[in-house]
Wavefront OBJ file of the C-alpha trace (Angstrom):
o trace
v 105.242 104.671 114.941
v 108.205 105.797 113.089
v 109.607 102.534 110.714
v 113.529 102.085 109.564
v 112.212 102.077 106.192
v 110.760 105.598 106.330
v 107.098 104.467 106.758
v 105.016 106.332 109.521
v 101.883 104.962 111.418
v 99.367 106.735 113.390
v 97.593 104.503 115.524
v 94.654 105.264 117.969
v 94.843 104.791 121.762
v 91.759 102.133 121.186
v 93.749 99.012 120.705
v 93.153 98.765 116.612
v 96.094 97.301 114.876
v 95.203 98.971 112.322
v 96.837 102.589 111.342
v 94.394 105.616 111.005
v 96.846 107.291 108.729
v 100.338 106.671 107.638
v 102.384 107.420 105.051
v 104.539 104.049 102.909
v 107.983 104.052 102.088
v 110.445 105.386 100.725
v 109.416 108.208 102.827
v 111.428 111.092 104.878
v 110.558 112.551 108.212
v 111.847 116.254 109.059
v 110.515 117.402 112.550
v 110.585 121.336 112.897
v 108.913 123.854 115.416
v 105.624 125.438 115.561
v 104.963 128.330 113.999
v 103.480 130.551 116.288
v 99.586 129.981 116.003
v 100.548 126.413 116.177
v 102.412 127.177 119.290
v 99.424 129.087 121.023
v 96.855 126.080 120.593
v 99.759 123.936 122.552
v 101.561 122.109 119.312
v 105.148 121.534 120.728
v 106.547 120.181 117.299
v 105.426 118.993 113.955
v 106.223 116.517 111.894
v 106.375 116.286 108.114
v 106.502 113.130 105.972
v 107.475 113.470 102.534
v 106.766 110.754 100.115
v 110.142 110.372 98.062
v 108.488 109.617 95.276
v 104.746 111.508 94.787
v 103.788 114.532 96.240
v 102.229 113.007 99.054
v 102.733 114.576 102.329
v 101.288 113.117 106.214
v 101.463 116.447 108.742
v 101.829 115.467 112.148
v 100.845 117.803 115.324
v 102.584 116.847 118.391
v 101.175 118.272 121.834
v 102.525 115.846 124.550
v 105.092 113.337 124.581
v 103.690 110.490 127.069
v 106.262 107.699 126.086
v 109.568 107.568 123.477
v 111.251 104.441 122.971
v 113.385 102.711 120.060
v 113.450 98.628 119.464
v 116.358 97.538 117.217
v 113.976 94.072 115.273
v 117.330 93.255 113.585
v 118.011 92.832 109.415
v 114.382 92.247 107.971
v 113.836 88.862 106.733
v 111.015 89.197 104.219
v 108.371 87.120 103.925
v 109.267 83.462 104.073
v 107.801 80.621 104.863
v 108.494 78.242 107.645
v 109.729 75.091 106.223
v 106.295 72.968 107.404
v 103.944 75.629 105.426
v 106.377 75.582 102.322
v 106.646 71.651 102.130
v 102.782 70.888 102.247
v 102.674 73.518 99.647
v 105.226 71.778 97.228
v 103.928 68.196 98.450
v 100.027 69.347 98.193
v 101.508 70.344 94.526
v 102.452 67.193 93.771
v 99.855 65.136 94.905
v 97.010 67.649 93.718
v 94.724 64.836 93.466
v 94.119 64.987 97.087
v 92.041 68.220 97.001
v 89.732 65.540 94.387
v 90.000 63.087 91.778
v 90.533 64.233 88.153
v 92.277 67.949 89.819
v 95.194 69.007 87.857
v 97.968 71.827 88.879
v 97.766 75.067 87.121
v 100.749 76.712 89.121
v 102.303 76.903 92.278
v 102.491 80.584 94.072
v 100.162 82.207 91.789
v 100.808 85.864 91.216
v 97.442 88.451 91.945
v 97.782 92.306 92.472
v 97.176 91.429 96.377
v 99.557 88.965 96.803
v 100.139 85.060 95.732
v 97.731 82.273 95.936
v 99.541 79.157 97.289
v 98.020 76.659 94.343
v 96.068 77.284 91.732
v 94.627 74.273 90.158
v 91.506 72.691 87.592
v 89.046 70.385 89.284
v 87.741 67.529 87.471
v 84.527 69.771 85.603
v 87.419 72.413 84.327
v 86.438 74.753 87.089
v 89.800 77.405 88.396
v 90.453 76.328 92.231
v 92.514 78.653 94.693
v 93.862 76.662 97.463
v 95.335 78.440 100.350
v 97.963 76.751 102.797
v 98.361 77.106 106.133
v 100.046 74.927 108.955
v 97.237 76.183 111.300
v 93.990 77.408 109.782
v 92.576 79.795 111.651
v 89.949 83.128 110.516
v 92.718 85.182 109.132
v 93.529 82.169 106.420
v 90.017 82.654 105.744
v 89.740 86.269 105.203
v 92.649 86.489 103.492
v 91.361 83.017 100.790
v 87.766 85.244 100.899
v 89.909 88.435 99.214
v 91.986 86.278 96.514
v 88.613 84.633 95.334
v 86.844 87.910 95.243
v 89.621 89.406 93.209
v 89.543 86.271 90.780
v 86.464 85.788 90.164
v 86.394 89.231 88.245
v 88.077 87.675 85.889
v 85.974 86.299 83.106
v 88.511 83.804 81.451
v 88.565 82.191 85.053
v 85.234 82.682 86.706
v 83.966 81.006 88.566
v 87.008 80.449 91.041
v 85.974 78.054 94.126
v 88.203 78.020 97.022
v 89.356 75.572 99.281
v 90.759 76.432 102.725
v 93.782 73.500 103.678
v 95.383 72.677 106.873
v 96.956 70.302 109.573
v 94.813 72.010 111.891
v 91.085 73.822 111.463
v 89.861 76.016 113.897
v 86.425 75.134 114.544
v 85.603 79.241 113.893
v 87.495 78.816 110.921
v 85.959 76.198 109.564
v 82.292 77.998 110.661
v 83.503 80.757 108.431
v 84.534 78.904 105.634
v 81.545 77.166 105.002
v 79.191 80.203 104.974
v 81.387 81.605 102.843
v 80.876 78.642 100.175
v 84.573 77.658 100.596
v 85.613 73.911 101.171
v 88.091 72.860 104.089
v 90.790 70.037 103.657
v 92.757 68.483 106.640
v 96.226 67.852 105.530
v 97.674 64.930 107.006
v 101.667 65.702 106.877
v 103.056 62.948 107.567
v 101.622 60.664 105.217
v 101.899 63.218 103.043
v 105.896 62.457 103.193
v 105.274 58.795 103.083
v 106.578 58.341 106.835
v 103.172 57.791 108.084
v 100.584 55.587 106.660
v 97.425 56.468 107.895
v 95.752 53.954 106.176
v 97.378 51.183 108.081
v 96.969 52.528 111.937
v 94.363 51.641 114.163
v 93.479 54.858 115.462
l 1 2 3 4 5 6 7 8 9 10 11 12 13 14 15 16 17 18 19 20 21 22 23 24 25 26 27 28 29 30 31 32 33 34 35 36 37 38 39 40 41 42 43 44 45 46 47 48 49 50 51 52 53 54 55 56 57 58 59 60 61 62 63 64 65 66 67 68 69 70 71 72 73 74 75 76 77 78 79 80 81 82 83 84 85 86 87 88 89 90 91 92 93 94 95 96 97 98 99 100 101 102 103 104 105 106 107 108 109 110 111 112 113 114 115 116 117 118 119 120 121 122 123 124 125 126 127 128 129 130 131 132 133 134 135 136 137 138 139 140 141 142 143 144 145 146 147 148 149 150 151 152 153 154 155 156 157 158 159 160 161 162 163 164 165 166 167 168 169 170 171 172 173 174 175 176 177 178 179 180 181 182 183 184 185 186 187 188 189 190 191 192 193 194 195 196 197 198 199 200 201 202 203 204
């Protein structure tokens, strides 16, 4: 897979998402012919990516073309959030005290090296909490809570770090894998959240 941005992928015919090798932009891709030797074993062309910035270099053999196609995906938007996921983050911020009596905000968006943590707050016994937001919690939310805590928790001026997994929805497997993994789960309730529902006052 050959990215606008320079980046190339090499995937395997298994199914994985994941890349066996590629090579991250700023990057440049110069296809040439085989030399020879090359040529006898059946390479038809080879690619080289050149890193525009280290000396890193990803040599690809090609020996069959079995499909070539190009999708335009349009002006990349970055990462945003939808506006649900970005309001229970600013609302969750405001009303911290939800996750338990006595918490206190530290910081919205918290910066790591492997990414931001949604909220970072104090619980009521001084202990760091990592909360991480999502409008439907499934395993990835997990996973991805599982590497911010690992990551913080090497840090001695903020060890121990407990994490709590929030939500409007929980997947059961979620939830499964959350608790093994010593990490709380909160329900987020986003309407009453906004004061247009009050969910003390229904019936059911």
């Amino acid at each position: 897979m050959v990215k606008s941005d320079g980046s190339v992928l090499v995937h395997s015919d298994g199914g994985s998402y994941k890349p066996l090798n590629w090579m991250s932009p700023p990057a440049t891709l110069r296809v040439s012919e085989p030399d020879d030797a090359d040529r006898a074993e059946g390479i038809t062309e080879v690619w080289t990516v050149q890193h525009a910035k280290t000396d890193d270099r990803l040599v690809i053999n090609i020996r069959e073309h079995l499909h070539d196609s190009s999708h335009d995906l349009g002006v990349d938007p970055g990462l945003v959030k939808d506006g649900v996921e970005a309001d229970l983050q600013r609302l969750l911020a405001e009303q911290i005290e939800l996750v338990g009596a006595g918490s206190t905000l530290i910081r919205r968006e918290y910066m790591t090296a492997i990414g931001p943590v949604d909220i970072l707050a104090r619980d009521a016994q001084g202990r760091t909490v990592a909360i991480e937001l999502k409008r439907r919690g499934d395993i990835d939310g997990v996973e991805q809570l599982t590497r911010y805590l690992e990551l913080l928790n090497r840090d001695p001026l903020m060890a121990p770090v407990r994490g709590i997994f929030a939500a409007q929805q929980i997947k059961p497997q979620a939830r499964v894998l959350a608790t093994d993994r010593g990490i709380d789960c909160l329900t987020l309730d986003y309407d009453a959240m906004r004061g247009v529902d009050d969910s003390a006052s229904r019936l059911f």
